[in-house]
N, C-alpha and C positions, 0 to 999 in steps of 0.2 A: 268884278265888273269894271274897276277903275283899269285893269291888265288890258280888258279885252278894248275898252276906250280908248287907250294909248297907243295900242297896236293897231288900233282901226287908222287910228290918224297918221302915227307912221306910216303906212302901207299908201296911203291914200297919196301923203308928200314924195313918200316914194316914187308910186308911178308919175307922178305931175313929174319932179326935177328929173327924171331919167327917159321919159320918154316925150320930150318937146319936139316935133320936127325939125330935122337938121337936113341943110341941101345934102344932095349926094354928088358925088365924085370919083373921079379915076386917080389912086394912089400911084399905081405903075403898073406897065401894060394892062393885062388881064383881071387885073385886080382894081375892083371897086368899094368903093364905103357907100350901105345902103341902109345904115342904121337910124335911130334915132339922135337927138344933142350928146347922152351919154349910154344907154343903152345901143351895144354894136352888132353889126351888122355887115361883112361883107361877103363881097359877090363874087366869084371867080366864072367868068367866061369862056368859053371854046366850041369851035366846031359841030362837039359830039351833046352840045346842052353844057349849063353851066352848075355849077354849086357854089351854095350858101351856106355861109357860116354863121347861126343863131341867130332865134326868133326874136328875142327882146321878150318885154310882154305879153300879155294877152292882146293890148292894146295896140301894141306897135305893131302889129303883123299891116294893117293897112298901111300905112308908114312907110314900110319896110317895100310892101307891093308898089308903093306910088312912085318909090324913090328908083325902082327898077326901072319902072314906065318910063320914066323922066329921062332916063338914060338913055331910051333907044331899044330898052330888054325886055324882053316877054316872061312873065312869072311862069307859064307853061314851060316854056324851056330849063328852069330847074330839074334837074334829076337828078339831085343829091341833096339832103339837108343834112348836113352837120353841129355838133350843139359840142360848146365848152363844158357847162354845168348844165345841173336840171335845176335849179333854182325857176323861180317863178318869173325873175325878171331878164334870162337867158334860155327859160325852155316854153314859159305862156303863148310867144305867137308860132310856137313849133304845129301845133295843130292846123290852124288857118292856114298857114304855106303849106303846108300838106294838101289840104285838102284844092286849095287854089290850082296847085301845080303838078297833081299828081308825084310828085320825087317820093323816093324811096329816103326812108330815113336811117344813119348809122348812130349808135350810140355806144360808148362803153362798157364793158359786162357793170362795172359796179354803177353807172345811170342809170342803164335803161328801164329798170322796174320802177324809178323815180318816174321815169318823162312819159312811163305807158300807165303810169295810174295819176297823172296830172299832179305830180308831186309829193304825193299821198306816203311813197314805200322811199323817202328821203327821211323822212320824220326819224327814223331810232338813229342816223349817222349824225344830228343835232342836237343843239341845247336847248332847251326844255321851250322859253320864247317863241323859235322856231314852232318846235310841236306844236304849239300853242296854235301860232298861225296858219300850220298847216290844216288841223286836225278842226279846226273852227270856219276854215273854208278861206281865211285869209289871203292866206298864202300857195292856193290851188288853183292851177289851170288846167283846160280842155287838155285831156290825154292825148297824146298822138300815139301812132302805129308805130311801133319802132321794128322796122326792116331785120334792119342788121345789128348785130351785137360785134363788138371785135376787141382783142384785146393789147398789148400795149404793143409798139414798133407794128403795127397792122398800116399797110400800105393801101388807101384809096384811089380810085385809077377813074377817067373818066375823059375817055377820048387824050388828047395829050395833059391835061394836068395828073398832077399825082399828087398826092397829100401824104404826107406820114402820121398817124397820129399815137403822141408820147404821154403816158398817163403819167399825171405829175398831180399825185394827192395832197388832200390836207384841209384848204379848203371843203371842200370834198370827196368821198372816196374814188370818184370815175372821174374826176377832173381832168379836162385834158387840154395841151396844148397840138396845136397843130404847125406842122411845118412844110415850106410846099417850097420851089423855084418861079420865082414870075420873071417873063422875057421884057426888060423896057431898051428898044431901039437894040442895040449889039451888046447890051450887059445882061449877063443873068444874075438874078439879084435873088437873095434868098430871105426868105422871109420867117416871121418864128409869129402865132396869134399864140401870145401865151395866158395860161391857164393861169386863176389867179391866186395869188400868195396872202390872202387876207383871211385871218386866224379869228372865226365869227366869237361874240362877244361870249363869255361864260364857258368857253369849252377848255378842258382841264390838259392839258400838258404833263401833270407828274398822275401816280399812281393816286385812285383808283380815274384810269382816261375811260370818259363817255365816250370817245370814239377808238377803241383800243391800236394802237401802232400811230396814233397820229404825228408823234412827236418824229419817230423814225420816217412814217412818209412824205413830212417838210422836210425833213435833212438831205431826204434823196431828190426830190424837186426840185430844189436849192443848185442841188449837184447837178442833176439832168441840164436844167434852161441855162446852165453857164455849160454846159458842153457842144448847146446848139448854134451852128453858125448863122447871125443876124444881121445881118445888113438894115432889113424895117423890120419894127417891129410893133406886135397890136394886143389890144386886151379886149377883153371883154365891157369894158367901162371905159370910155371914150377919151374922159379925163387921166387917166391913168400911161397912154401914151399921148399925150398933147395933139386931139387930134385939131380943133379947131386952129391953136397955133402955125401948124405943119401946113392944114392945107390952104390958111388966109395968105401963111410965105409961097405954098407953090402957084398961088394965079399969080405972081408979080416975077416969078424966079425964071432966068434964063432955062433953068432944067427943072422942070417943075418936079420932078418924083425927087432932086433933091433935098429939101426939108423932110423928106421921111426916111432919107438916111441916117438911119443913128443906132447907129450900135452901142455906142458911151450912156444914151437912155435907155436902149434896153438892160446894159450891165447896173445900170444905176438903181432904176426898176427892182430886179434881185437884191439889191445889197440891202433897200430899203426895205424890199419885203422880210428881208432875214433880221435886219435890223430888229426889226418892230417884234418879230417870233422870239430874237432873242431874251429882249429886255423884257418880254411878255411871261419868257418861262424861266426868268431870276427872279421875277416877282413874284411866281408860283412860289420857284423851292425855296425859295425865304420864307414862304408862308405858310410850310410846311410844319 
Protein backbone atom coordinates (compact mmCIF):
# COMPACT_ATOMS: atom_id res chain seq x y z
CA UNK A 1 0.00 0.00 0.00
CA UNK A 2 2.67 2.30 1.24
CA UNK A 3 4.44 1.44 -2.87
CA UNK A 4 1.31 2.02 -4.39
CA UNK A 5 1.12 5.63 -2.23
CA UNK A 6 4.41 6.69 -3.31
CA UNK A 7 3.97 6.05 -6.69
CA UNK A 8 0.52 7.62 -6.85
CA UNK A 9 2.23 10.73 -5.71
CA UNK A 10 5.28 10.42 -7.96
CA UNK A 11 3.13 10.23 -11.06
CA UNK A 12 0.92 13.01 -9.95
CA UNK A 13 4.35 15.48 -9.49
CA UNK A 14 5.23 14.04 -12.35
CA UNK A 15 2.63 15.26 -14.64
CA UNK A 16 2.40 18.72 -12.72
CA UNK A 17 6.46 19.69 -13.26
CA UNK A 18 6.38 18.16 -17.02
CA UNK A 19 3.64 19.22 -18.41
CA UNK A 20 3.02 23.25 -17.36
CA UNK A 21 2.28 25.32 -20.47
CA UNK A 22 5.09 26.52 -22.24
CA UNK A 23 4.69 29.41 -25.29
CA UNK A 24 5.37 27.82 -28.51
CA UNK A 25 7.96 28.95 -31.10
CA UNK A 26 9.85 28.60 -34.42
CA UNK A 27 13.43 26.92 -33.68
CA UNK A 28 14.41 27.25 -37.56
CA UNK A 29 12.56 27.46 -40.58
CA UNK A 30 9.97 24.66 -40.65
CA UNK A 31 10.64 23.62 -37.34
CA UNK A 32 8.42 24.51 -34.33
CA UNK A 33 8.53 23.79 -30.37
CA UNK A 34 4.85 22.90 -29.53
CA UNK A 35 5.39 21.08 -26.33
CA UNK A 36 4.79 21.50 -22.94
CA UNK A 37 7.56 23.58 -20.11
CA UNK A 38 9.38 20.06 -20.15
CA UNK A 39 7.44 17.37 -21.79
CA UNK A 40 8.46 17.95 -25.94
CA UNK A 41 6.71 18.55 -28.59
CA UNK A 42 7.72 19.55 -32.12
CA UNK A 43 6.04 20.47 -35.22
CA UNK A 44 7.57 20.11 -38.71
CA UNK A 45 5.52 22.16 -41.39
CA UNK A 46 5.07 21.90 -45.28
CA UNK A 47 3.18 22.15 -48.14
CA UNK A 48 2.06 18.39 -48.35
CA UNK A 49 0.63 18.72 -44.27
CA UNK A 50 2.87 18.70 -41.47
CA UNK A 51 4.34 16.17 -38.65
CA UNK A 52 4.76 15.95 -35.07
CA UNK A 53 6.97 14.76 -32.98
CA UNK A 54 5.42 13.28 -29.39
CA UNK A 55 2.41 13.44 -27.56
CA UNK A 56 3.63 14.43 -24.03
CA UNK A 57 1.01 13.24 -21.75
CA UNK A 58 -2.21 12.17 -21.69
CA UNK A 59 -2.82 15.67 -20.60
CA UNK A 60 -0.75 17.74 -22.69
CA UNK A 61 -2.18 16.63 -25.96
CA UNK A 62 -4.56 19.93 -25.42
CA UNK A 63 -1.46 21.85 -24.93
CA UNK A 64 0.15 20.56 -27.65
CA UNK A 65 -3.17 21.44 -29.90
CA UNK A 66 -3.45 25.14 -28.49
CA UNK A 67 0.25 25.71 -29.02
CA UNK A 68 -0.31 24.78 -32.95
CA UNK A 69 -3.33 27.14 -33.07
CA UNK A 70 -1.26 29.85 -31.76
CA UNK A 71 1.11 29.44 -34.36
CA UNK A 72 -1.19 30.11 -37.30
CA UNK A 73 -1.50 25.72 -37.80
CA UNK A 74 -4.19 23.62 -38.12
CA UNK A 75 -3.99 20.14 -35.98
CA UNK A 76 -6.02 18.62 -39.10
CA UNK A 77 -3.19 19.26 -41.23
CA UNK A 78 -1.06 16.78 -39.16
CA UNK A 79 -0.42 13.60 -41.19
CA UNK A 80 2.17 12.11 -39.53
CA UNK A 81 2.57 11.47 -35.73
CA UNK A 82 5.82 10.43 -34.68
CA UNK A 83 6.79 9.19 -30.93
CA UNK A 84 10.46 8.86 -29.45
CA UNK A 85 9.47 6.41 -26.52
CA UNK A 86 6.12 4.91 -25.40
CA UNK A 87 6.45 5.93 -22.13
CA UNK A 88 3.42 7.43 -20.69
CA UNK A 89 4.85 11.01 -20.62
CA UNK A 90 6.12 10.77 -24.54
CA UNK A 91 3.18 8.51 -25.92
CA UNK A 92 -0.18 9.61 -23.40
CA UNK A 93 -1.36 12.44 -25.71
CA UNK A 94 -0.41 10.23 -28.92
CA UNK A 95 -4.23 9.12 -28.82
CA UNK A 96 -5.92 12.57 -28.75
CA UNK A 97 -3.78 13.88 -31.71
CA UNK A 98 -4.77 11.15 -33.52
CA UNK A 99 -7.88 11.29 -33.16
CA UNK A 100 -8.08 15.36 -33.38
CA UNK A 101 -6.16 15.12 -36.78
CA UNK A 102 -6.85 12.19 -38.32
CA UNK A 103 -2.53 11.54 -39.11
CA UNK A 104 -1.36 8.23 -39.46
CA UNK A 105 0.84 7.12 -36.70
CA UNK A 106 4.69 5.52 -37.16
CA UNK A 107 6.25 3.65 -34.55
CA UNK A 108 9.08 1.30 -34.11
CA UNK A 109 8.83 -2.44 -34.40
CA UNK A 110 10.08 -2.72 -30.65
CA UNK A 111 7.21 0.33 -29.46
CA UNK A 112 4.55 -0.18 -31.19
CA UNK A 113 2.84 -2.88 -29.11
CA UNK A 114 3.69 -0.59 -26.16
CA UNK A 115 1.88 2.73 -27.69
CA UNK A 116 -1.24 0.28 -29.15
CA UNK A 117 -2.01 -1.20 -25.73
CA UNK A 118 -1.64 2.35 -23.95
CA UNK A 119 1.60 1.11 -22.38
CA UNK A 120 0.49 -2.06 -21.16
CA UNK A 121 3.13 -4.48 -23.58
CA UNK A 122 6.15 -2.06 -22.27
CA UNK A 123 5.92 -3.60 -18.72
CA UNK A 124 8.42 -6.92 -19.26
CA UNK A 125 11.20 -4.31 -21.07
CA UNK A 126 11.21 -2.71 -17.12
CA UNK A 127 11.90 -2.74 -13.64
CA UNK A 128 9.45 -3.97 -11.52
CA UNK A 129 8.26 -0.11 -10.08
CA UNK A 130 7.62 0.57 -13.67
CA UNK A 131 5.22 -2.69 -13.78
CA UNK A 132 3.98 -1.75 -10.92
CA UNK A 133 2.77 1.52 -12.54
CA UNK A 134 1.82 0.22 -15.38
CA UNK A 135 0.02 -2.84 -14.68
CA UNK A 136 -2.07 -0.67 -11.64
CA UNK A 137 -3.19 1.86 -14.28
CA UNK A 138 -0.65 4.43 -13.20
CA UNK A 139 1.38 4.59 -15.78
CA UNK A 140 -1.34 3.76 -18.75
CA UNK A 141 -2.66 5.89 -21.42
CA UNK A 142 -5.37 5.81 -24.19
CA UNK A 143 -3.84 3.40 -26.82
CA UNK A 144 -3.42 4.73 -30.21
CA UNK A 145 -3.61 3.15 -33.63
CA UNK A 146 -0.37 2.73 -34.68
CA UNK A 147 -0.27 2.82 -38.71
CA UNK A 148 3.00 1.97 -39.34
CA UNK A 149 5.70 -0.09 -37.74
CA UNK A 150 9.40 0.65 -39.42
CA UNK A 151 12.50 -0.50 -38.55
CA UNK A 152 15.95 1.24 -37.96
CA UNK A 153 17.58 3.77 -40.87
CA UNK A 154 13.53 3.76 -42.20
CA UNK A 155 13.28 7.02 -44.15
CA UNK A 156 9.82 9.02 -43.53
CA UNK A 157 8.75 11.32 -46.45
CA UNK A 158 5.98 13.78 -46.43
CA UNK A 159 5.81 16.19 -49.24
CA UNK A 160 9.53 17.72 -48.98
CA UNK A 161 10.40 16.91 -45.43
CA UNK A 162 12.10 13.68 -44.81
CA UNK A 163 12.97 12.23 -41.38
CA UNK A 164 15.36 9.41 -40.87
CA UNK A 165 14.60 7.41 -38.02
CA UNK A 166 17.81 5.60 -35.89
CA UNK A 167 16.87 3.30 -33.21
CA UNK A 168 19.14 4.00 -30.47
CA UNK A 169 18.16 1.54 -27.32
CA UNK A 170 18.54 1.15 -23.83
CA UNK A 171 16.45 3.48 -22.44
CA UNK A 172 14.13 1.57 -24.17
CA UNK A 173 14.09 -1.16 -26.59
CA UNK A 174 12.30 0.89 -29.78
CA UNK A 175 13.82 4.16 -28.59
CA UNK A 176 14.35 6.22 -31.24
CA UNK A 177 16.12 9.31 -32.38
CA UNK A 178 15.08 11.08 -35.30
CA UNK A 179 17.11 13.00 -37.80
CA UNK A 180 15.75 15.37 -40.47
CA UNK A 181 17.29 18.81 -42.69
CA UNK A 182 15.38 21.98 -41.78
CA UNK A 183 15.80 25.15 -44.41
CA UNK A 184 16.57 28.50 -42.27
CA UNK A 185 16.90 31.47 -44.85
CA UNK A 186 20.23 29.85 -47.36
CA UNK A 187 21.53 27.51 -44.61
CA UNK A 188 20.50 23.87 -44.33
CA UNK A 189 20.87 22.98 -40.90
CA UNK A 190 20.60 19.51 -39.78
CA UNK A 191 19.10 18.65 -36.93
CA UNK A 192 19.26 15.26 -34.62
CA UNK A 193 15.68 14.88 -31.75
CA UNK A 194 17.60 12.53 -29.89
CA UNK A 195 16.32 9.53 -28.20
CA UNK A 196 17.13 9.46 -24.51
CA UNK A 197 20.16 8.03 -22.81
CA UNK A 198 18.73 7.80 -19.04
CA UNK A 199 19.39 4.29 -17.55
CA UNK A 200 15.76 3.96 -15.51
CA UNK A 201 16.27 3.22 -11.76
CA UNK A 202 16.87 -0.76 -10.70
CA UNK A 203 17.61 -1.99 -14.14
CA UNK A 204 20.60 -4.49 -13.97
CA UNK A 205 23.60 -3.95 -16.47
CA UNK A 206 25.72 -7.22 -15.44
CA UNK A 207 24.41 -10.88 -15.72
CA UNK A 208 21.28 -11.95 -14.77
CA UNK A 209 19.91 -8.25 -17.23
CA UNK A 210 15.96 -7.85 -16.82
CA UNK A 211 16.31 -6.37 -20.19
CA UNK A 212 18.73 -8.86 -21.95
CA UNK A 213 21.51 -6.88 -24.44
CA UNK A 214 20.86 -3.72 -22.55
CA UNK A 215 24.37 -3.12 -21.75
CA UNK A 216 25.44 -3.65 -25.64
CA UNK A 217 22.33 -1.55 -26.98
CA UNK A 218 23.73 1.78 -24.85
CA UNK A 219 27.25 1.12 -26.13
CA UNK A 220 25.74 1.15 -29.73
CA UNK A 221 23.55 4.37 -29.00
CA UNK A 222 26.59 5.94 -27.53
CA UNK A 223 28.26 5.16 -30.83
CA UNK A 224 25.20 5.97 -33.36
CA UNK A 225 24.27 9.77 -31.85
CA UNK A 226 28.03 10.68 -32.00
CA UNK A 227 28.11 9.62 -35.79
CA UNK A 228 25.12 11.93 -36.47
CA UNK A 229 25.73 15.28 -37.83
CA UNK A 230 24.04 18.16 -35.37
CA UNK A 231 24.03 21.35 -35.86
CA UNK A 232 20.46 21.78 -33.17
CA UNK A 233 19.82 19.48 -31.28
CA UNK A 234 16.48 18.32 -29.17
CA UNK A 235 15.14 15.70 -26.61
CA UNK A 236 12.48 14.43 -25.48
CA UNK A 237 12.61 16.50 -21.96
CA UNK A 238 12.92 20.09 -22.57
CA UNK A 239 15.39 20.55 -19.91
CA UNK A 240 17.77 18.26 -21.24
CA UNK A 241 18.53 20.66 -24.36
CA UNK A 242 18.18 24.10 -22.76
CA UNK A 243 15.23 24.94 -24.34
CA UNK A 244 13.91 27.84 -22.34
CA UNK A 245 17.46 29.27 -22.25
CA UNK A 246 17.87 29.07 -26.23
CA UNK A 247 14.70 30.35 -27.03
CA UNK A 248 14.56 33.49 -24.19
CA UNK A 249 18.41 34.26 -26.24
CA UNK A 250 16.73 33.91 -29.66
CA UNK A 251 13.81 36.80 -29.22
CA UNK A 252 16.84 39.32 -28.49
CA UNK A 253 19.35 37.63 -31.10
CA UNK A 254 20.21 39.35 -34.31
CA UNK A 255 19.78 35.51 -35.76
CA UNK A 256 17.42 34.17 -33.74
CA UNK A 257 17.79 30.17 -34.86
CA UNK A 258 21.22 31.11 -33.45
CA UNK A 259 21.12 29.95 -29.68
CA UNK A 260 20.07 26.64 -31.03
CA UNK A 261 23.17 26.11 -32.75
CA UNK A 262 25.03 23.77 -30.70
CA UNK A 263 26.53 20.98 -31.45
CA UNK A 264 29.19 21.28 -28.30
CA UNK A 265 25.64 20.52 -26.34
CA UNK A 266 24.54 17.95 -28.19
CA UNK A 267 28.26 16.22 -27.86
CA UNK A 268 28.21 17.05 -24.23
CA UNK A 269 24.65 15.62 -23.91
CA UNK A 270 26.31 12.01 -25.02
CA UNK A 271 29.29 12.10 -22.89
CA UNK A 272 27.01 12.95 -19.90
CA UNK A 273 24.61 10.35 -20.79
CA UNK A 274 27.53 7.68 -21.13
CA UNK A 275 29.09 9.16 -18.19
CA UNK A 276 26.26 8.42 -15.82
CA UNK A 277 25.97 4.49 -17.74
CA UNK A 278 29.34 4.23 -16.88
CA UNK A 279 29.82 4.89 -13.29
CA UNK A 280 26.21 3.22 -13.02
CA UNK A 281 27.77 -0.18 -14.44
CA UNK A 282 31.26 -0.08 -12.12
CA UNK A 283 28.93 0.06 -9.33
CA UNK A 284 27.17 -2.91 -10.51
CA UNK A 285 30.24 -5.08 -11.19
CA UNK A 286 31.76 -4.06 -7.96
CA UNK A 287 28.79 -5.48 -6.57
CA UNK A 288 28.97 -8.44 -8.03
Amino acid sequence: MLAVVGITKWKAASDRGGQQPAEPFRIAGNLYYVGANDATSFLLTGPAGHVLIDGGYPGTAPMIMASITKLGFNIRDVKVLLNSEPHFDHAGGLAALQTASGAELWASEASADAIASGGLDDAGATFWPMKLLVWSGLARYPAARVDHRFKDGATIRLGPIKLTAHITPGHTRGCTTWAFPVRAGNRELQVVSAGSLTLLPGMSLVEPERYPGIRADFERSFRVLRSLPADIFLTAHARQFDRYRKFRESTTAADPVAPFIDRAGYLSYIAKGEEKFRKELRTQQEAQ
